[in-house]
C-alpha positions as CSV (number, residue, x, y, z in Angstrom):
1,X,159.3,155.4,115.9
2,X,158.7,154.0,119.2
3,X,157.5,149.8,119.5
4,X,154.8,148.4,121.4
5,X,155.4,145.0,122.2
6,X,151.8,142.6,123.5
7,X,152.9,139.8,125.2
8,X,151.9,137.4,128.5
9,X,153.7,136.1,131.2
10,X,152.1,133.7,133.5
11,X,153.2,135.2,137.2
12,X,149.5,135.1,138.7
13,X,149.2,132.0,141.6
14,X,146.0,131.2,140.0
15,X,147.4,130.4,136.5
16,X,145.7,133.1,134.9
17,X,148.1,135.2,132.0
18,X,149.6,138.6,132.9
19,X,149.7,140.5,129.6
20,X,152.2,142.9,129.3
21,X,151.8,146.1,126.6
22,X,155.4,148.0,126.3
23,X,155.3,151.9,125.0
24,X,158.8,153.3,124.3
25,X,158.5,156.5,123.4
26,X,161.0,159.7,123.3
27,X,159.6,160.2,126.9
28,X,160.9,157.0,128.8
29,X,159.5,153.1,128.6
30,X,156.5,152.0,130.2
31,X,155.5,148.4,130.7
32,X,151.6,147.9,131.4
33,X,150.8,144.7,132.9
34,X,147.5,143.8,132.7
35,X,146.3,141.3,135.5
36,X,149.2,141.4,137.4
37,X,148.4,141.7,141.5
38,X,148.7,144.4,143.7
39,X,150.2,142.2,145.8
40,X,153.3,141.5,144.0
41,X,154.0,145.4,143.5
42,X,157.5,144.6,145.5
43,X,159.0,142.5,142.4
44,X,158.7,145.5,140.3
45,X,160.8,148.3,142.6
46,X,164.3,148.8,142.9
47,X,166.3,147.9,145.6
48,X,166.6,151.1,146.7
49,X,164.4,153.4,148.5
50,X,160.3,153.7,147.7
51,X,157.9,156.3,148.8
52,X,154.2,155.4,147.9
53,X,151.8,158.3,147.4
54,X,147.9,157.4,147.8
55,X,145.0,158.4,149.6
56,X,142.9,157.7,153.5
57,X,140.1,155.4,151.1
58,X,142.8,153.5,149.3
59,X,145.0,153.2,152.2
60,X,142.3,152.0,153.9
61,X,141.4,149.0,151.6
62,X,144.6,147.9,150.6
63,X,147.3,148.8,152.9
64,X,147.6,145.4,154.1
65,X,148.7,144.4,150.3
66,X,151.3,147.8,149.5
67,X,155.1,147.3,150.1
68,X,157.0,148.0,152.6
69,X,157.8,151.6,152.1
70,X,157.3,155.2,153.8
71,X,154.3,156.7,152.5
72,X,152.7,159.8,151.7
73,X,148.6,160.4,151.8
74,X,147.0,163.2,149.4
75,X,143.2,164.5,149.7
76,X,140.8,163.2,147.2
77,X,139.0,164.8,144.5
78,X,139.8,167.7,142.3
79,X,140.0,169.9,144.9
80,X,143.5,168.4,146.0
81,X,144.4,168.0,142.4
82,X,146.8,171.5,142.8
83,X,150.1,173.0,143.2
84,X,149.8,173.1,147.0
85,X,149.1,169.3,147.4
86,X,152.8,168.9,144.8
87,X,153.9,171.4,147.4
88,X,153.2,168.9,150.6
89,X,155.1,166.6,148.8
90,X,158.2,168.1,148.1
91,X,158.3,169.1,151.3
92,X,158.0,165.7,153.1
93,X,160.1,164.4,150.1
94,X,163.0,167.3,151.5
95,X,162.2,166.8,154.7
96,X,162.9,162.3,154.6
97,X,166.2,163.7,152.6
98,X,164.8,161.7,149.4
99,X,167.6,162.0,147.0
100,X,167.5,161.2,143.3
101,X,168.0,157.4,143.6
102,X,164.3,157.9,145.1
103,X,161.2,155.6,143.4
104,X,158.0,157.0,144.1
105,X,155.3,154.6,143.1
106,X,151.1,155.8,142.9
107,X,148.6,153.5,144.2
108,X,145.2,155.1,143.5
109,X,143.1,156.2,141.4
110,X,143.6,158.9,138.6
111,X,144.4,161.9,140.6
112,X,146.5,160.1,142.7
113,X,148.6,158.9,139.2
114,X,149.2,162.0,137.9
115,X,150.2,163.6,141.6
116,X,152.6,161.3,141.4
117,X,153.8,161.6,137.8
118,X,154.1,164.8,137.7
119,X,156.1,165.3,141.1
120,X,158.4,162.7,140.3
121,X,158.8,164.7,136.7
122,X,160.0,168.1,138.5
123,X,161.3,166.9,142.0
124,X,164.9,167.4,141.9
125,X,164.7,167.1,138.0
126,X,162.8,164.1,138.2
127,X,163.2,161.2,139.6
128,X,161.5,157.3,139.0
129,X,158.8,156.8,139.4
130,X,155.4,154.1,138.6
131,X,151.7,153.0,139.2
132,X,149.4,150.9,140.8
133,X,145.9,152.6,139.2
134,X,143.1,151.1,141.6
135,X,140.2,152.3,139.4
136,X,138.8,151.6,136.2
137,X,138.7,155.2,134.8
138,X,142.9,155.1,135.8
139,X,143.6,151.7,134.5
140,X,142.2,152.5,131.0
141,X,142.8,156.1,130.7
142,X,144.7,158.1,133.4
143,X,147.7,156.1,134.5
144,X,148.3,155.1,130.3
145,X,150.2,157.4,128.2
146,X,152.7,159.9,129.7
147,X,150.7,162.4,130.6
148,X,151.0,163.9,134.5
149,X,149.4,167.3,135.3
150,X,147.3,169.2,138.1
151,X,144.8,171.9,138.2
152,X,145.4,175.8,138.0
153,X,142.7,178.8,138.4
154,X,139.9,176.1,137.8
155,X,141.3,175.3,134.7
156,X,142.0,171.6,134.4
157,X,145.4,170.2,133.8
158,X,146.8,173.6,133.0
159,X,150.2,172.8,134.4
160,X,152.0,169.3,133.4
161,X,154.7,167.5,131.7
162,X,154.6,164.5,129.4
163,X,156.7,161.4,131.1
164,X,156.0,157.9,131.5
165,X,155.6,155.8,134.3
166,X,158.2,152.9,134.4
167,X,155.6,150.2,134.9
168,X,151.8,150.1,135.1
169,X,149.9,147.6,137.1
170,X,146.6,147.0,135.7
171,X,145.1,144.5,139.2
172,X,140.7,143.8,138.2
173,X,140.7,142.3,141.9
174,X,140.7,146.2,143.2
175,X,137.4,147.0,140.7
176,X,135.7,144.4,143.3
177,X,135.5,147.5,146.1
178,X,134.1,150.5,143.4
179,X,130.7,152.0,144.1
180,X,128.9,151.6,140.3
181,X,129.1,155.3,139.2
182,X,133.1,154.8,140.0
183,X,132.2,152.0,137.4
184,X,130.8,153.8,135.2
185,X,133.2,156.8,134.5
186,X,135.5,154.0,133.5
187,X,133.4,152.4,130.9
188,X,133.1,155.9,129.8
189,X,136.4,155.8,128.5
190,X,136.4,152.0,127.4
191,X,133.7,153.1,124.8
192,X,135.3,156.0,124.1
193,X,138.4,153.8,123.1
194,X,136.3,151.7,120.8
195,X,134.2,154.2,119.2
196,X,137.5,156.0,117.9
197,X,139.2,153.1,117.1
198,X,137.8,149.6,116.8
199,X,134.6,148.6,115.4
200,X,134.5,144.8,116.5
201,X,135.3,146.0,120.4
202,X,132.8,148.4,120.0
203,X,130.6,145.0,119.2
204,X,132.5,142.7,121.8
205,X,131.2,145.8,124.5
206,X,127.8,145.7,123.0
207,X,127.5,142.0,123.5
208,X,129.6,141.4,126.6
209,X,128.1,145.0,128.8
210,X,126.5,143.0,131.7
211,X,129.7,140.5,132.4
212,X,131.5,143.5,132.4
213,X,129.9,145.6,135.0
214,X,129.3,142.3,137.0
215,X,133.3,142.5,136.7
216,X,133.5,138.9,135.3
217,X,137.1,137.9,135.4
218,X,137.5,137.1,131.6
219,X,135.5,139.8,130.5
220,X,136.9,142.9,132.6
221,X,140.7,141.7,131.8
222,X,139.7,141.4,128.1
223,X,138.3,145.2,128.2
224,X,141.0,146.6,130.2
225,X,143.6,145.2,127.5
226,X,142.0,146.2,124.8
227,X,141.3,149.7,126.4
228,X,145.4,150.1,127.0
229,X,146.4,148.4,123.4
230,X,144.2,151.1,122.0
231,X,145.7,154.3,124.0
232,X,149.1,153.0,123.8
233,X,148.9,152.6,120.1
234,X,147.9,155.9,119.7
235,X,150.1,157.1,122.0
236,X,152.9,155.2,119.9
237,X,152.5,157.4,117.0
238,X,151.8,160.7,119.0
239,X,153.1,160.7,122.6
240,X,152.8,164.4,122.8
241,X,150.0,165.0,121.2
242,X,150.4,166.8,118.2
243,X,148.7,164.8,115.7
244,X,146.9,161.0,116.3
245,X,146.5,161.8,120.0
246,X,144.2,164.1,119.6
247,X,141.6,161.5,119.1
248,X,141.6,160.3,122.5
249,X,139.9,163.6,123.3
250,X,136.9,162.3,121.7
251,X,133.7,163.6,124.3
252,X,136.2,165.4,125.8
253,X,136.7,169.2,124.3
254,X,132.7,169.8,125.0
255,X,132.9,167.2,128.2
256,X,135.1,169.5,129.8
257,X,132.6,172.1,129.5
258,X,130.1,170.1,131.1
259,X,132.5,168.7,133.9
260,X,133.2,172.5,134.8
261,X,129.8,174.1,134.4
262,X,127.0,171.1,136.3
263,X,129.4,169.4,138.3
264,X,129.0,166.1,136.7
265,X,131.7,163.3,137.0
266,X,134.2,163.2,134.5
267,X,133.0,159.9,132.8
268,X,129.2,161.4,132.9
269,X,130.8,164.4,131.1
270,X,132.6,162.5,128.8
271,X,129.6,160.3,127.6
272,X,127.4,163.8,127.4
273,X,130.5,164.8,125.5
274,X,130.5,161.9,123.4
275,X,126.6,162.1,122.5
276,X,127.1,165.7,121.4
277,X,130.0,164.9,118.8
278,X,128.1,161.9,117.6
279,X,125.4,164.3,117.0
280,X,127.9,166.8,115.2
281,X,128.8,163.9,113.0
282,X,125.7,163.0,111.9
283,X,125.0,166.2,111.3
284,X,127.6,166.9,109.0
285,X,126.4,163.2,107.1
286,X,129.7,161.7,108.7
287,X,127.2,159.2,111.1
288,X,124.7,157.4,110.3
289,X,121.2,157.6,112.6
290,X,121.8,153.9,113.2
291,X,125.3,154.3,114.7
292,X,124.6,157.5,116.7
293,X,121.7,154.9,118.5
294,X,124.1,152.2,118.8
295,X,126.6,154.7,120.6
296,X,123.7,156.2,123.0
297,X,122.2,152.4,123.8
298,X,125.6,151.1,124.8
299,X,126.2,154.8,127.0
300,X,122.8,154.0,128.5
301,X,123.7,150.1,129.3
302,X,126.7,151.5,131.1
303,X,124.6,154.1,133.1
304,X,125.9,156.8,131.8
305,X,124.4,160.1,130.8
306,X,123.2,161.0,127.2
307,X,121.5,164.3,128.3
308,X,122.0,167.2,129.4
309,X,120.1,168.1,132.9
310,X,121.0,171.7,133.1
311,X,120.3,175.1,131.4
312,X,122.8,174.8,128.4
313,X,123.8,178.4,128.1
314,X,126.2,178.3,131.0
315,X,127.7,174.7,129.1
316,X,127.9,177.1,125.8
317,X,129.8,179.8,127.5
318,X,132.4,177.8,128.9
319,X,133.0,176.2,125.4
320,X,133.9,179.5,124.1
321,X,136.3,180.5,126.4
322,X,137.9,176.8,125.9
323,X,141.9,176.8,125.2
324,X,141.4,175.0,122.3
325,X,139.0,177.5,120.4
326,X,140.1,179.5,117.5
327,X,138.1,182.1,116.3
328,X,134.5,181.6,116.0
329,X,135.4,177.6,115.6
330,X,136.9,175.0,118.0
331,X,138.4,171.7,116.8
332,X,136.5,168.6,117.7
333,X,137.2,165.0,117.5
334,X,134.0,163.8,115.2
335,X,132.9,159.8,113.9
336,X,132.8,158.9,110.4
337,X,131.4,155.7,111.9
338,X,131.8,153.2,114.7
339,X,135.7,152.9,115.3
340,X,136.9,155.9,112.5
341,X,137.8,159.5,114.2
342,X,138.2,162.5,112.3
343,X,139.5,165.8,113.6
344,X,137.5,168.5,112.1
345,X,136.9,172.6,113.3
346,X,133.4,173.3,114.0
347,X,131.5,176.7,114.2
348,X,130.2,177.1,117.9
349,X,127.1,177.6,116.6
350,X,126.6,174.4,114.9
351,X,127.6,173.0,118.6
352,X,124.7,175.5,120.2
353,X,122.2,174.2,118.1
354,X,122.8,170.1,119.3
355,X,123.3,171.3,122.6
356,X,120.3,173.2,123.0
357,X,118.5,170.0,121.6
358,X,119.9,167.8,124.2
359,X,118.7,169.7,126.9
């Protein structure tokens, strides 16, 4: 079984500890470095060549601080989340005569990761590749685990491999520059993380929400470590998700739903998400009332969504055409309290009824 190794290393001018989180899996070795500068990106690349892959609003903030290396820009948004934008860059890849000694490294957000990943994966077989995640949904979530992947027919990550980035650099500085719903989707995920998995971070959030979305220093480091200890450990015991991982799609299998049908942002879909499996639980006596509050206060204290604003039947319909469904049922991720997550198939029309009652 693969190791994950927590350790720091002081490399930050101001004294401060980088901590590093290893994943070795079947899949390659990653190293996530928590704290680490976007500034000192050079120290992790080869020698050999680099082509960085971001986008015009990154670019913008931080090109002073990237390495020296040829780079390629990609749209933003789901929209550019495809085969054709893969295609533009195998094409200027062919066209610089990028062989396989090639390192491409991400600096962006999520889509920009797993553009990245997963063109480094297939380009010439694959080649190396890493990332330099500048928001808080990619430093928690996107940019953690293996997983690279674009869009197909309107069907999200339809097409992907599992490999892992060679090193992740987790920078808080870059959080300084997002707007509060960028925020937001983030701390979507962090509670998603500690819902499924830890009762006392679920707490530490609880306590600590304010410092957080003020981005105090101590805080924010703290969350996004414990955010990518908790997704790597999981990942550790399931990197291709057969089993454990599943549990990271917790908010996710009805989010999805939500995310394709009203146009939401992923992390409001995944807190709408979350709210409807908490409701599932309690429904089936795995939740207690109390909990199921705790979960939709600390959603709230994050501005996130815990309703849903739209007609629900077009929500429902999309949820039974979902990959995952099987029969007249659909598996779910469910709580059987704060920080325990169970993997149970519900009946789509136990998840009608606590849908239409959100609305």
């Amino acid at each position: 079984m693969a190791k994950i190794k927590r350790k720091g290393t002081p490399l930050d001018e101001k004294g401060s500890t980088v901590k590093k989180i290893e994943i070795s899996g079947h899949n390659g070795r990653s190293r996530i470095l928590v704290g680490e500068r976007l500034k000192n990106l050079s120290s992790y690349l080869p020698q050999k060549r680099t082509i960085i892959i971001t986008d015009d609003p990154v670019a913008g903030f931080y090109q002073p601080d990237f390495p020296a290396a040829e780079i390629i820009r990609i749209g933003t948004g789901e929209g550019s989340k495809t085969l054709d934008t893969v295609k533009e860059i195998y094409r200027r890849l062919i066209e610089w005569s990028a062989d396989r000694s090639v390192f491409l490294l991400g600096i962006g957000g999520g889509i920009v990761c797993d553009m990245t990943g997963f063109a480094a994966s297939t380009y010439l077989r694959g080649v190396r590749f890493g990332y330099a995640p500048t928001t808080l949904l990619a430093q928690v979530d996107a940019s953690v685990g293996g997983k690279t992947g674009v869009n197909f027919l309107g069907y999200k990550n339809m097409v992907g491999v599992f490999s892992q980035p060679e090193f992740v650099i987790c920078d808080p500085e870059v959080l300084k520059t997002l707007p509060r719903p960028a925020l937001s989707a983030g701390f979507a995920e962090i509670v998603k993380h500690a819902a499924i998995a830890d009762a006392s971070y679920f707490g530490y959030l609880e306590k600590n929400a304010a410092a957080a979305l003020a981005l105090d220093p101590v805080v924010i480091e703290r969350v996004i470590y414990d955010s990518v200890k908790i997704k790597a450990e999981i990942v550790n015991q399931d990197e291709t998700e057969k089993g454990e991982r599943r549990k990271l799609n917790f908010g996710h299998t009805f989010g999805h739903a939500v995310e394709k049908t009203i146009g939401v942002s992923h992390g409001e879909a995944v807190s709408i998400g979350m709210m409807a499996a908490a409701r599932l639980s309690q429904n089936r006596g795995l939740l207690s009332e109390t909990d199921v509050g705790r979960l939709r206060r600390l959603l709230e204290t994050f501005y996130l969504p815990v309703k849903i604003s739209a007609d629900p039947a077009g929500i429902i319909d999309a949820q039974a055409r979902d990959k995952k469904r099987e029969g007249e049922g659909i598996h779910f991720v469910l709580l059987s309290g704060i920080g325990r997550a169970v993997v149970e198939k519900m009946d789509l029309a136990d998840l009608k009824q606590v849908v239409y009652a959100m609305a």
